[in-house]
N, C-alpha and C positions, 0 to 999 in steps of 0.2 A: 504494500500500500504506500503511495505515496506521501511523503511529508505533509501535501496540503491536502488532501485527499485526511489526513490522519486529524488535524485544526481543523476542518471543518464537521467532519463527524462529531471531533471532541465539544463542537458545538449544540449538535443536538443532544450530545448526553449530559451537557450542562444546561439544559433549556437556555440558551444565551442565543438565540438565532435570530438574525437582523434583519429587517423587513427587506433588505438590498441589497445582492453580494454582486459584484462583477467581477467576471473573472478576465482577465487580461493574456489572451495567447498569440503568436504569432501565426499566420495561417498554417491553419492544419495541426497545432499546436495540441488540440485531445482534450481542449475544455468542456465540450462538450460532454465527452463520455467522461469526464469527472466527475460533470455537476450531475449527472443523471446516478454515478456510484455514489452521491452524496443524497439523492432524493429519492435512493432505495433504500439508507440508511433512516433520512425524518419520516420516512412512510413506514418503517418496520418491518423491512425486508419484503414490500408485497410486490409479489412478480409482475404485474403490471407496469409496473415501472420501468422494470429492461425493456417489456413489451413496448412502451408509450403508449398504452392504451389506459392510464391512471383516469379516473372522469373528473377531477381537481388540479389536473398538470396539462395545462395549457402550453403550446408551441407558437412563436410569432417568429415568422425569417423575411426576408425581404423580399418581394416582388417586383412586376417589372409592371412599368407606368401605363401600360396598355392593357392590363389584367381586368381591368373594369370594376367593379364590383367584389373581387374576388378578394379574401383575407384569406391567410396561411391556415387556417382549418381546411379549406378549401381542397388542399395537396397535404394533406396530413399522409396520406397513405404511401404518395412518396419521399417524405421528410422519413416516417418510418423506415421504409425499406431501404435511404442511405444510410442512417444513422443506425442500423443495426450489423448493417453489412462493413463501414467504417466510422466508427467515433473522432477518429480522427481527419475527416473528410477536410476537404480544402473551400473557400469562398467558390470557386471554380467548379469543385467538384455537385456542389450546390445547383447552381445555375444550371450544368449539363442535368443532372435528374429532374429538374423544373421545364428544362427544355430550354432556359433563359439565356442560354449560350451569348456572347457580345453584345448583351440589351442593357439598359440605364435599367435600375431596380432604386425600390427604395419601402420603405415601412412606412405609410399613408394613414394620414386620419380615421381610415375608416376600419384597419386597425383600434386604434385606440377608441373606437365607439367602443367595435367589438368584445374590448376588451370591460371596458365602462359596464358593459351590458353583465359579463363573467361576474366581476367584480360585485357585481348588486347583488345576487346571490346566493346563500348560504354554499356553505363544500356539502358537496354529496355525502362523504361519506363520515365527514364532522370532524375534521383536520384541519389541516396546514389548505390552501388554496394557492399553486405556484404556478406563475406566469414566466418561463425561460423566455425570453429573448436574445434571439442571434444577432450579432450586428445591429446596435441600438443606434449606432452614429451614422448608418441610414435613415431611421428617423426624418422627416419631415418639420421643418419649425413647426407648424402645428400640431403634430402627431404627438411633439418630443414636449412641447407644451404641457398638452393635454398629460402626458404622465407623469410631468415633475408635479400636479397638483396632488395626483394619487402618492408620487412620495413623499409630499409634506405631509398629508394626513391620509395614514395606509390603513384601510380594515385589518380590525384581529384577523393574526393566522394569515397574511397575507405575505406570501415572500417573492419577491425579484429575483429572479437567477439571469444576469446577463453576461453574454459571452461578446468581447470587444476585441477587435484588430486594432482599434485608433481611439484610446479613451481621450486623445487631445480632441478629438471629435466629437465627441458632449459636450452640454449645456454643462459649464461648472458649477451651476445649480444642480445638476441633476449628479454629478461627483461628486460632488460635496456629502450627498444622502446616501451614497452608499459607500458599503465595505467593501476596497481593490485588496486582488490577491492578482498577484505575478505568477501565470501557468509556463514555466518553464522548458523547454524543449525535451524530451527524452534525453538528451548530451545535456551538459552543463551547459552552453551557450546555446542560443538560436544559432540556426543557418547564418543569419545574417552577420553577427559580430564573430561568424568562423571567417568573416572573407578578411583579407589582410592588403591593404589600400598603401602599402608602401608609406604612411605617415602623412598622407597627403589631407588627410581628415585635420589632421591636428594642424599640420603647416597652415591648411585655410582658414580655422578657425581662431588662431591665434593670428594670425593677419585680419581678418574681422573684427577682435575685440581691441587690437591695436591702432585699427580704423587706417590701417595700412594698406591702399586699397590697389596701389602697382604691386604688392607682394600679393594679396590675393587674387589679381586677376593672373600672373606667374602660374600660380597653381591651377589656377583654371587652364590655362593654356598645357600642365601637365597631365589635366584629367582629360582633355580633347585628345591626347594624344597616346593615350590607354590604346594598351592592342587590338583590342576587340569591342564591337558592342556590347557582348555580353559581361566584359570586365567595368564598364560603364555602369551598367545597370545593376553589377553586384555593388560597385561602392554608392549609389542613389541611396541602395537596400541598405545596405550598411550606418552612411548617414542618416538615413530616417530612423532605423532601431535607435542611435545617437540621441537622436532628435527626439525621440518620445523619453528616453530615460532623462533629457535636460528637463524636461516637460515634468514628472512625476516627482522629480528633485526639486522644481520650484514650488510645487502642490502640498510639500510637506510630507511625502511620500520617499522618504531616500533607501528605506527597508527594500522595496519594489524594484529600486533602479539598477540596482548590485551592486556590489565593492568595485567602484569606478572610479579612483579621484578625478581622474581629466574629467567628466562629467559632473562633476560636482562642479569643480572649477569654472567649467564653461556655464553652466547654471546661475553661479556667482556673478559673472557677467557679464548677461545679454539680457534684452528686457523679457518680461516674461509672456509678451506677446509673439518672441522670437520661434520659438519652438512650432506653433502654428503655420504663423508664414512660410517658417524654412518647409516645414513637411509639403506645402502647395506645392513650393517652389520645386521640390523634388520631384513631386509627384511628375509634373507638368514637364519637366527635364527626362524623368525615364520612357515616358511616352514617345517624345519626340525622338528620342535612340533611335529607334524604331523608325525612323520615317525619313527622308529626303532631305535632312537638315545640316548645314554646317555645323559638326561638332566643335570647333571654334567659335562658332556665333553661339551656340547653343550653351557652350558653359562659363562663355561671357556674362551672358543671359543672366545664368542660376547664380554666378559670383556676383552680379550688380544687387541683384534680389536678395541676397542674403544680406549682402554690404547696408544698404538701406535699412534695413529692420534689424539688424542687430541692438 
């Protein structure tokens, strides 16, 4: 059993369990099948639960903008048949069983009726009543709204299980309410802070906070000149892992981020709007890899972007 997998149980046998846990994994990280070996544990080992067939354990994942009408109840049968066949499935791997393959998705208000609707109520079976949600920073401004009210004031026996790729991507209203646990890779590090970027991370970033912007554009012009694309797109990956652990160090959150100093340090300072911006800026950078772009102009681009909002 795993460490957190072990804290959280030890939470239902302390009756200590928080109306909102999020867990934090990197894709395909096995959050998923954690939270669910933790809500066969608050449920009392009842098989329904490996099943997903609990009638108090609610499923919300994100869909795709053209589904009409449709809320994740909707495909429950294929939520099931991924999620039994891999717990550790990928955002990707998601979309292909939904059929969602290269579509815009997101968690829509009518979700959150839906869920409004759960909510009112009583639990069937006169329990806990748990709402997992995948991907919450899909959310909707209004969607994401509508559930920061339910977790200022949560019905007894109501518990949040959410599973997040980007918790810089909530409403820090809605972090604030809950309890972050760091779901760790199988290895001691994610894939991502396995990849090794030559120092080029740190040269840039201390060129940023020295506001030294010919030494940081230098390094930009060393990252244009990576051998490959995909050596581009591992260090994007790499910086963003960065960039969320500056993000959880500024949150109050350093337990989460790991035994980092440079991370701390960079946290120390840059503003703490920086970790946001920079994640766009990456995002919008590893895309373009991918496409007809001068990688010269391209990490011009992401060095100006970061320069400016440090």
């Amino acid at each position: 059993m795993s460490s957190l997998l072990e804290t959280l149980n030890a939470m239902v046998d302390a009756g200590r369990v928080p109306h909102a846990i999020l867990l934090h994994e990197d894709d395909g990280g096995g959050a998923v099948g954690i939270g669910l070996e933790f809500l066969r544990h608050l449920y009392g080992d009842n098989p329904r639960v490996a099943k997903l067939i609990h009638p108090d354990i609610h499923f919300i994942f994100p869909l795709i903008l053209s589904s009409g009408d449709s809320v994740s109840e909707q495909y429950a049968k294929e939520w099931r048949a991924l999620v039994q066949e891999n717990p550790s499935f990928t955002e990707g791997d998601l979309y292909e069983a939904l059929g969602f393959e290269g579509k815009n998705t997101v968690i829509s208000v009518k979700e959150s009726n839906a869920l409004l609707r759960i909510l009112s109520q009583y639990s069937l079976e006169g329990g806990y009543t748990t709402v997992m949600i995948y991907l919450p920073e899909k959310m909707n401004s209004t969607a994401a709204n509508k559930l920061l009210k339910i977790l200022e004031e949560p019905p007894q026996q109501t518990l949040f299980l959410m599973v997040t790729h980007a918790p810089e991507r909530l409403l820090p209203t809605i972090l604030s309410r809950c309890q972050l646990f760091r779901v760790e890779a199988a290895s001691t590090q994610s894939a991502a802070l396995r990849y090794d970027d030559g120092g080029l991370l740190s040269s840039l970033m201390d060129a940023l906070i020295r506001k030294d912007l010919a030494a940081a554009l230098e390094t930009g012009e060393q990252l244009a000149a990576l051998p490959s694309r995909d050596s581009m797109r591992a260090f994007c990956r790499f910086a963003a892992e960065k960039m969320r652990r500056i993000f959880l160090v500024q949150q109050g959150l350093d337990q989460l981020a790991g035994d980092d100093a440079e991370v701390r340090s960079w946290a120390s300072s840059c503003k703490k709007s920086f970790p946001r911006k920079a994640l766009e800026a990456l995002d919008k950078a590893s895309v373009l890899i991918g496409r007809n772009v001068n990688q010269k102009i391209l990490f011009t681009d992401l060095v100006d972007r970061l320069f400016v909002n440090i």
